[in-house]
C-alpha positions as CSV (number, residue, x, y, z in Angstrom):
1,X,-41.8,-112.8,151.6
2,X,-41.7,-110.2,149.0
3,X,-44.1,-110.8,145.5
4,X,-42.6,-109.9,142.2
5,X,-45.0,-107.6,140.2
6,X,-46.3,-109.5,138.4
7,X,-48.3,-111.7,140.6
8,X,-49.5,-108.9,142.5
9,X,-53.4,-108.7,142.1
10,X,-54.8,-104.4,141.2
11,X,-58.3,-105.3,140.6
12,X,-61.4,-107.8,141.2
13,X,-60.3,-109.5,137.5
14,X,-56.4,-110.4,138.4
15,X,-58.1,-112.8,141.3
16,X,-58.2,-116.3,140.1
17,X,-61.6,-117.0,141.8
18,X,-63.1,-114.4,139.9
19,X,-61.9,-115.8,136.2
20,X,-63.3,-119.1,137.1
21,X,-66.3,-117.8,138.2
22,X,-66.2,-115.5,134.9
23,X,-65.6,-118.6,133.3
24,X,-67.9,-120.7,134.4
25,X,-70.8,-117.8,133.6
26,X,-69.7,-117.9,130.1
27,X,-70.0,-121.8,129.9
28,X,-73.2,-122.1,131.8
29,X,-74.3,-119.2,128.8
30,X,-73.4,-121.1,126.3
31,X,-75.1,-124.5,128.0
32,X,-78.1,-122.9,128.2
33,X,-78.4,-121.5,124.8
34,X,-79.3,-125.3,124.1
35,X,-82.1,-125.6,126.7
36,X,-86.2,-126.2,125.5
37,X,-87.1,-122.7,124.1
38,X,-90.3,-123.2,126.4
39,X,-87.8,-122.9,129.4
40,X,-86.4,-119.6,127.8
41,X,-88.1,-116.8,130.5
42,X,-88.3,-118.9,133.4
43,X,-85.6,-121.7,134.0
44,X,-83.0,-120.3,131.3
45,X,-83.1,-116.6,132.5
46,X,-82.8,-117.7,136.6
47,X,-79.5,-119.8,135.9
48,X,-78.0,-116.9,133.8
49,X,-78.7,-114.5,136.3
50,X,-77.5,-116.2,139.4
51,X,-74.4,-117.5,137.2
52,X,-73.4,-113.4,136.9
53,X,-74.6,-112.6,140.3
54,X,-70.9,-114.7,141.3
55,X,-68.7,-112.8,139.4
56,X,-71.0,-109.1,141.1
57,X,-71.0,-110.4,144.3
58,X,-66.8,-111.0,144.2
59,X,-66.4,-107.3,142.6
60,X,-68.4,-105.5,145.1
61,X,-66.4,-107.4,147.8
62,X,-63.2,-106.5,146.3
63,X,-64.0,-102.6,146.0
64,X,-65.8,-102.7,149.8
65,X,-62.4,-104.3,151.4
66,X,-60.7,-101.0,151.4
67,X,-63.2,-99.5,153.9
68,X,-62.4,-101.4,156.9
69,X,-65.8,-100.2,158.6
70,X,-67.7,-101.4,156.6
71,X,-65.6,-105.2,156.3
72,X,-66.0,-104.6,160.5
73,X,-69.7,-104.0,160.5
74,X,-70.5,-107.0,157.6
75,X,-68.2,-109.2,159.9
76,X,-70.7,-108.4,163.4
77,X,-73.8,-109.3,161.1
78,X,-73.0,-112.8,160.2
């Protein structure tokens, strides 16, 4: 099966699980704009940061793939 150029994926972004996590970062952002300002440094800034951790998590994975390794020695850990 060949893929037409188009579909093929060059970075972390082109892969759809990454723009709905992206996605999904900016909605929960936008949520939690509305929460109790009394939540704003505890409650409001965990959810924020574990909604961007997704989207960091998926990019390092995509650049750490091309060192097969390093995907070998992850792979023995879990």
């Amino acid at each position: 099966m060949t893929e037409s150029r188009e579909n093929l994926i060059n970075n972390h972004e082109d892969l759809e699980v990454y723009q709905i996590a992206f996605n999904t970062a900016m909605k929960i952002f936008e949520i939690s704009k509305t929460f109790p300002q009394e939540e704003t440094y505890s409650l409001t800034d965990q959810i924020r940061r574990s909604s961007r951790s997704v989207c960091a998590n998926l990019a390092e994975a995509w650049r750490r793939r091309r060192y097969k390794g390093l995907f070998l020695s992850i792979g023995m850990r879990a």
